[in-house]
N, C-alpha and C positions, 0 to 999 in steps of 0.2 A: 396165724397171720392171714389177714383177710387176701383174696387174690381181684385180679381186677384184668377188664383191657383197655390198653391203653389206645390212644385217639393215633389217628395217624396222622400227618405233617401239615402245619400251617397253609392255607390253600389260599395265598395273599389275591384280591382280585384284580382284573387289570384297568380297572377307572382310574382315570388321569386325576379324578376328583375322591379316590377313597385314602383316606389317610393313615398313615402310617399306625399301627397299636405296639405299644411299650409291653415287652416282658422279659423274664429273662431267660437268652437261649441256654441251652446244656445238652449235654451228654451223656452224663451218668450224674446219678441223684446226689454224688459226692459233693458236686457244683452247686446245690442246692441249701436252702436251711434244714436244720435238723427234722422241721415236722414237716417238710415237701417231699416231692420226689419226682425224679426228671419224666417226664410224661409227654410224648409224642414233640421231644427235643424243646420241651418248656417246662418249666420249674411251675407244678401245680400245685395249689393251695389244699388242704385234707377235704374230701368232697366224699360225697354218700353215692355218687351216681356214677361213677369212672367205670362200673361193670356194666351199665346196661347200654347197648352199640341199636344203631337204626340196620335189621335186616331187610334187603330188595330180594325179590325173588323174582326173574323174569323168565315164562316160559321164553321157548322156542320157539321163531317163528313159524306160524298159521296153526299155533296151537290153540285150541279152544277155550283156550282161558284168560286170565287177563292179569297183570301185574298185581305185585302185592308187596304189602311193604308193613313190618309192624316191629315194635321196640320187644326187645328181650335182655334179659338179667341174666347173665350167665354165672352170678352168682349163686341162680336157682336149678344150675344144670347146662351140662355143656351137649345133652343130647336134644337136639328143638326140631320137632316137625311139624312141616306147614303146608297145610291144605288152601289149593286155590279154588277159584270159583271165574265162573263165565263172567264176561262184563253183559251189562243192561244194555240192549241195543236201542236205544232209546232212539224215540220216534216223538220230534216236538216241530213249532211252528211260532215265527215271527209276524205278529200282526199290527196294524195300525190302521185306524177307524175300522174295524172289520176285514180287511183284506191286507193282502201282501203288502212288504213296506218297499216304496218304489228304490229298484238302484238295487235292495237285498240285504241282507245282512249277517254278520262273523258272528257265532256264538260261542265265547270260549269258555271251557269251563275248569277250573283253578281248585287242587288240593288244600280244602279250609283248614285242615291243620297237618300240614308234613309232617312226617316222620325222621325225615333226614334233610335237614337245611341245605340248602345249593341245587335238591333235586327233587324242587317239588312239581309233580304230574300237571298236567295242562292235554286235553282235549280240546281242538279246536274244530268247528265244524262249518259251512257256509249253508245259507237256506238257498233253494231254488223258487224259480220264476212263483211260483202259486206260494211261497212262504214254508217251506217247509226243510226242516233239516233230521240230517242224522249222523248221529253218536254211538261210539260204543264206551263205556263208563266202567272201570273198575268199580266195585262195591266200595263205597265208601261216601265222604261228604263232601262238595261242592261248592264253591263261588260261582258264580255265572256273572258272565258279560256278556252284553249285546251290543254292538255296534254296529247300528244301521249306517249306509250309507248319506255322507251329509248333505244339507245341513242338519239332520236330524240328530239329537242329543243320544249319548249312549246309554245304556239301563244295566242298571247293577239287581242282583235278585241272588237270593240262596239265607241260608247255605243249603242247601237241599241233597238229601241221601236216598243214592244212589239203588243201596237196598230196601229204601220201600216198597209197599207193595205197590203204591201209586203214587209215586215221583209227578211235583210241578215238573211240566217239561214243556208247556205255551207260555209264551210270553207276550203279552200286549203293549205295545210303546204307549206314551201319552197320545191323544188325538192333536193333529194338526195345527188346532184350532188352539188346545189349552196350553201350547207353549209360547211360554215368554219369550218375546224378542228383544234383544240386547242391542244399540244401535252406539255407535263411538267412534275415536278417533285418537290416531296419535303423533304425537309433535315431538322435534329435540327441539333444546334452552330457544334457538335462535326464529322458532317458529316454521321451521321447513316439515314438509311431511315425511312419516316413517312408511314407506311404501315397501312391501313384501315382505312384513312381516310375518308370521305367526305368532294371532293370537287364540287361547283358549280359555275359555271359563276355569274357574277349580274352585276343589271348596276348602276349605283349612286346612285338610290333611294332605291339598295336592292332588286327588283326584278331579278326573275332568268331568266336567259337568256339558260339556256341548263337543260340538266335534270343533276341529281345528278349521280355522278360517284365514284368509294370505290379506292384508290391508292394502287396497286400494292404493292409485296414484296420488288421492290428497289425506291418505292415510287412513280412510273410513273402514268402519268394518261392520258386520252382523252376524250375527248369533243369535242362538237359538237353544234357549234351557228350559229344565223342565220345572211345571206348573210349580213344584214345591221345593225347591231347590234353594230356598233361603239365603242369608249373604254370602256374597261368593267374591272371586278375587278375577286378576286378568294373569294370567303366565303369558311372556310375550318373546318372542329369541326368533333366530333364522328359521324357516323353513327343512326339514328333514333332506330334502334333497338339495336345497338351496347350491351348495355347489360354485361357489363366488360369482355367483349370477344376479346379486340383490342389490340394488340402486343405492345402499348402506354400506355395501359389505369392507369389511368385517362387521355384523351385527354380533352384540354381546347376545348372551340369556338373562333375563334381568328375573329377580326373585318375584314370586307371586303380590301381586298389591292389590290396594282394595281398587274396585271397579269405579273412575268418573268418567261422565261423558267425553272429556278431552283429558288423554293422560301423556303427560310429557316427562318422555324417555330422557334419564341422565346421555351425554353421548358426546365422548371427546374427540378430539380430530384423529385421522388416518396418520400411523408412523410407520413409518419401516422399519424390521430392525433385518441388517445385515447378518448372517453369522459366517465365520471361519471354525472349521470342526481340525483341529491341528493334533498329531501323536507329540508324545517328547522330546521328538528329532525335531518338532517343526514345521512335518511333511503333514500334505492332508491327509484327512482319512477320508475313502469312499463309502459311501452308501450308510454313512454314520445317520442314525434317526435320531432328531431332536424335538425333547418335547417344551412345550411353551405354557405356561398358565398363568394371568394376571392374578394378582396379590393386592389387597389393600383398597377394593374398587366393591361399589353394590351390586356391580354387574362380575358375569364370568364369564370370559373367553379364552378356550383350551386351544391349543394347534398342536399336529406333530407332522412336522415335514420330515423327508431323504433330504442330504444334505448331500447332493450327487457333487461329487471330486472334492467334498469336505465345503463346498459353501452354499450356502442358500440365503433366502431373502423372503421371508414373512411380509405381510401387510397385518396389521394390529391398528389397536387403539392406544394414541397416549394414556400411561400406567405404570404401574409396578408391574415388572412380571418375573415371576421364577423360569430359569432357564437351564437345561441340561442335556447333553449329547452323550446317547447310546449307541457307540458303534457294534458290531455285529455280533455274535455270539463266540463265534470260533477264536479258536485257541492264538489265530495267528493275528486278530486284530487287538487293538488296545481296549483299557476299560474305558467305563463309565467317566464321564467328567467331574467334575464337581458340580454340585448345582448355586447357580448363583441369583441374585438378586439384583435386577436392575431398573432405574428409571428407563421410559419410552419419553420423546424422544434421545438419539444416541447421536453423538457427532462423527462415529467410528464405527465400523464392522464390530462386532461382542467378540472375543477370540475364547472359543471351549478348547482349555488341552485334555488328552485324554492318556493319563499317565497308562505305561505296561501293568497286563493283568499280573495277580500273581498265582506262584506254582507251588503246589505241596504234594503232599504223600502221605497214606495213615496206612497200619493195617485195620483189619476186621478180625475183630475175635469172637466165638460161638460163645453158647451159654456156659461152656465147660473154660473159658479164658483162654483156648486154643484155636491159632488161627487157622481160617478157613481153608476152603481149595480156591479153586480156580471158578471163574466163569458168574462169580456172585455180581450184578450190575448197581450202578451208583448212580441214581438218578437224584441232580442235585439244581433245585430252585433258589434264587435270590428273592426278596420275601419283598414283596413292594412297599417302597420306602416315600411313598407321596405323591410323588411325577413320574418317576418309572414305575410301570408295571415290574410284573415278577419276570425274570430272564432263567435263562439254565445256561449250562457250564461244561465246559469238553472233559469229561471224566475214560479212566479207560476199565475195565471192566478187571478184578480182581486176579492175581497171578496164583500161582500155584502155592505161594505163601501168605495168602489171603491180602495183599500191598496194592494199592488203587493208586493213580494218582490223576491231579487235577490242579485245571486251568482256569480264573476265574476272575470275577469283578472282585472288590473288596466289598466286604457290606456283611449283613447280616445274612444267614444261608441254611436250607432244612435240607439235609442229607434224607435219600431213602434208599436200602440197602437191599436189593429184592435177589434171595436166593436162587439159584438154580431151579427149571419148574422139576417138581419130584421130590426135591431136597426137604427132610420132616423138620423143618426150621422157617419161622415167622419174619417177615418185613421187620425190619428196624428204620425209626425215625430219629435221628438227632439234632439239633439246631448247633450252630458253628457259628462261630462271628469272624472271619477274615482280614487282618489287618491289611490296609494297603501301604504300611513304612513295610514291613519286609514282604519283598518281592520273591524271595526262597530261590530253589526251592526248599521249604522246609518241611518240618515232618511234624505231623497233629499228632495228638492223642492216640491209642487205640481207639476205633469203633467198636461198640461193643451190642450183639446181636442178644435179646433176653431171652428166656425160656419159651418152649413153645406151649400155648393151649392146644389139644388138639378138640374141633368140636368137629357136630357131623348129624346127621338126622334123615330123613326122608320127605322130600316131595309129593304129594298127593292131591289129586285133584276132584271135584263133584259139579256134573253139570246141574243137576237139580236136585231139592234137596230130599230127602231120603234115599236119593239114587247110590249106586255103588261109588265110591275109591277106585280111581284107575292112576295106575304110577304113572308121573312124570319124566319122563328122560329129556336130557340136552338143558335140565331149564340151568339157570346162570343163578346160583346164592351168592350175594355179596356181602361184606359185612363194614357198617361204616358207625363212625362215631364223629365225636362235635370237640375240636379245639376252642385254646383260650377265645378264639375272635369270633366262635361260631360259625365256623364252616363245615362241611362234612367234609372228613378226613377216611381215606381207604384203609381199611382194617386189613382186608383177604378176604378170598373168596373161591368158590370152586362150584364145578359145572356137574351135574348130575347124573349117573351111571343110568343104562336100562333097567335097573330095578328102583329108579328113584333117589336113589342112597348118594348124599355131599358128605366130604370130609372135607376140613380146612384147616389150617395152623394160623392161629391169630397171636400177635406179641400177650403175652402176662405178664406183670410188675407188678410186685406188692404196692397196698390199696394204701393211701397214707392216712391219715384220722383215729380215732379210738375205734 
């Protein structure tokens, strides 16, 4: 039987704009088709890859070396050791026509190909007065960005590795003189100006091609792109700090479009919508946050207000918009509402009720189907479902018969099961789906914790190369792997002894496929 590790828990993000992904939660593989098997609380299809996990190795701080991150198969051995190396102090400069670029400029420099999705490295550095910056770079390859101060366009360059022996590390912006200047204006239907907007160049994929500019009182603006920078589009939306300070506001984000001299913004009138945030009794709810998103429009505008003593008052644009109230976490406020759809404008306050959470109880059973002890913790995420972000849950921490119990939204939900520290037993991930018709308390499933891997290796470190191996202590081994949605998920990890030496217990589950 092939062995494998399994990924750790759905790591839903919290953009009001990332949408929900469909699969099925579980348990235990029983819940699954006969050629699946339940896998970091998701029913995963037979795959070749379930063994190989993204390793972070981070010294110690004012350690002389520098992060290090590389994919390993623990199908090929569970003993792995990893030698670190100094980062490149790299020493570069920002120029334009010959000399420093006025104002100065961010150089950020960006992991060209991660290892572990959700935590990829980024270096940022700023140049001083004469053009000049520094870096320290783990060994590895790079994107760079520059971002001069505007109106000067940004400059994209790389991928360039770090362990050459001579790394590009100057960068020259276009000269003054060879960029194109973008000159415009913009209107809504009725001919009035869009003043305080933000517009930016981009190019097909969405990257900016000029720095960000705020339009004028009759809506003008200029830009500034570079010489070769071919057709390109306008991204136009509020200003980042805007802050209902814009002669528009609410301004939508309106999708990238192709560039004419006069572009006229879709742009419907100002509405208000009331809300009432109400429990089951009828009474308000305090401090309930609702979030707001328009539906069915070319434009997009998000909000999420406090709905302090349960009511609040939006300004919007007439529209469709999806609406839902998130009262607080704890065990003694109500859940989530339902989310509803409505036309803007409303002749009424929207009334959100927010029915009582509900209450259950499971045990936890070890790899041997004997439940555990005491003190085992239940950290337990709601998986974001569209408009809500991900929430957590009043859980209490395992009894002396291994029985947890929990308070909670209804919805779909990733359980993670994390052992006592010492205990020679792995994190468990499960996925649960919560009904909200029964309010319980009722009693789940067992939880059931798999077998443990135990892996483990040595830390080592070389400042130059043929020089000696000096062991590591204090550095941090993590071990992470990649869920159905592509996020990295926490495996386990452990922190390095004075002779260098990590040991860790990562969940096993048989590998499903031929």
């Amino acid at each position: 039987m092939k062995r494998a590790i399994p990924l750790v828990a759905f790591l839903a993000g919290c953009s009001l704009r990332e949408p929900r992904v469909s699969y099925s939660a579980c348990s235990a593989s029983s819940q699954c088709s006969s050629a699946n098997v339940c896998f970091l609380g998701q029913c995963r299809a037979p795959a070749a890859n379930l063994s190989v996990v993204g390793v972070e190795v981070r010294p110690p701080s004012g350690s002389p070396f520098a992060l290090k991150e590389v994919q390993v198969d623990l199908r090929h051995g569970v003993l792995n050791d990893f030698s670190l190396a100094p980062p490149l102090a790299a020493t570069g400069s920002v120029t334009q026509d010959g000399g420093a670029v006025p104002g100065g400029a961010t150089v950020t420099f960006t992991d060209h190909a991660p290892v572990i999705p959700d935590r990829i490295d980024q270096v940022v550095s700023v140049t001083d007065t004469s053009g000049t910056y520094r870096a320290q770079l783990p060994q590895r390859t790079w994107d760079v960005l520059v971002q001069p101060a505007a109106p000067n366009p940004p400059l994209r360059a790389g991928p360039i590795d770090s362990f050459s022996s001579s790394p590009v590390l100057d960068f020259a912006l276009p000269g003054a003189g060879s960029l194109t200047v973008v000159n415009g204006g913009l209107l809504i239907p009725d001919g009035g100006a869009v003043a305080g907007a933000s517009v930016i160049a981009v190019d097909a994929q969405g990257a900016a091609l000029s720095a960000p500019q705020i339009s004028d009182t009759n809506g003008g603006y200029s830009l500034l792109i570079p010489p070769d920078a071919g057709q390109f589009f306008l991204q136009v939306g509020p200003p980042a700090d805007a802050d209902g300070g814009l002669p528009l506001d609410p301004l939508p984000v309106y999708p990238p479009q192709m560039y004419a001299p006069v572009l006229t913004l879709q742009l419907t009138p100002v509405a208000a919508l009331d809300i009432n945030v109400l429990d089951s009794a009828g009474v308000p709810v305090p401090s309930a946050l609702v979030y707001v998103r328009s539906t069915g429009t070319s434009w997009t505008l998000a909000r999420s207000v406090v709905a302090d003593g349960g009511v609040s008052t939006l300004s919007l644009r007439e529209g469709g918009y999806q609406v839902q109230a998130a009262p607080p976490a704890d065990a003694n406020a109500p859940a989530l509402s339902d989310a509803k759809i409505i036309p803007l404008p409303q002749t009424a306050p929207l009334v959100l009720t927010c029915p009582p959470k509900v209450k259950r109880f499971a045990q936890v059973l070890g790899p041997d189907g004997r439940p555990v002890g005491a003190n085992f913790q239940i950290l337990a995420t709601r998986l974001a479902d569209g408009l809500v972000p991900t929430r957590t849950a009043f859980t209490t921490p395992t009894d002396g018969s291994g029985i947890f119990h929990l308070v909670a939204d209804a919805g779909s939900w990733r359980f993670e099961i994390v052992p006592p520290a010492g205990t020679p037993l792995p994190r468990a991930i499960v996925g649960v789906v919560l009904d909200g018709t029964d309010l319980g308390e009722s009693q789940m499933a067992p939880l059931l914790i798999s077998n443990a891997l135990h892996v483990g290796g040595t830390v080592r470190g070389r400042l130059s190369p043929g020089g000696a191996d000096a062991l590591v202590a204090n550095a941090m081994v993590n071990f992470f792997s990649v869920d159905l949605n592509g996020h990295s998920v926490f495996l386990g990890g452990s922190r390095t002894d004075t002779q260098g030496h990590y040991d860790a217990y990562l969940p096993d589950v048989a590998q499903p496929g031929p």
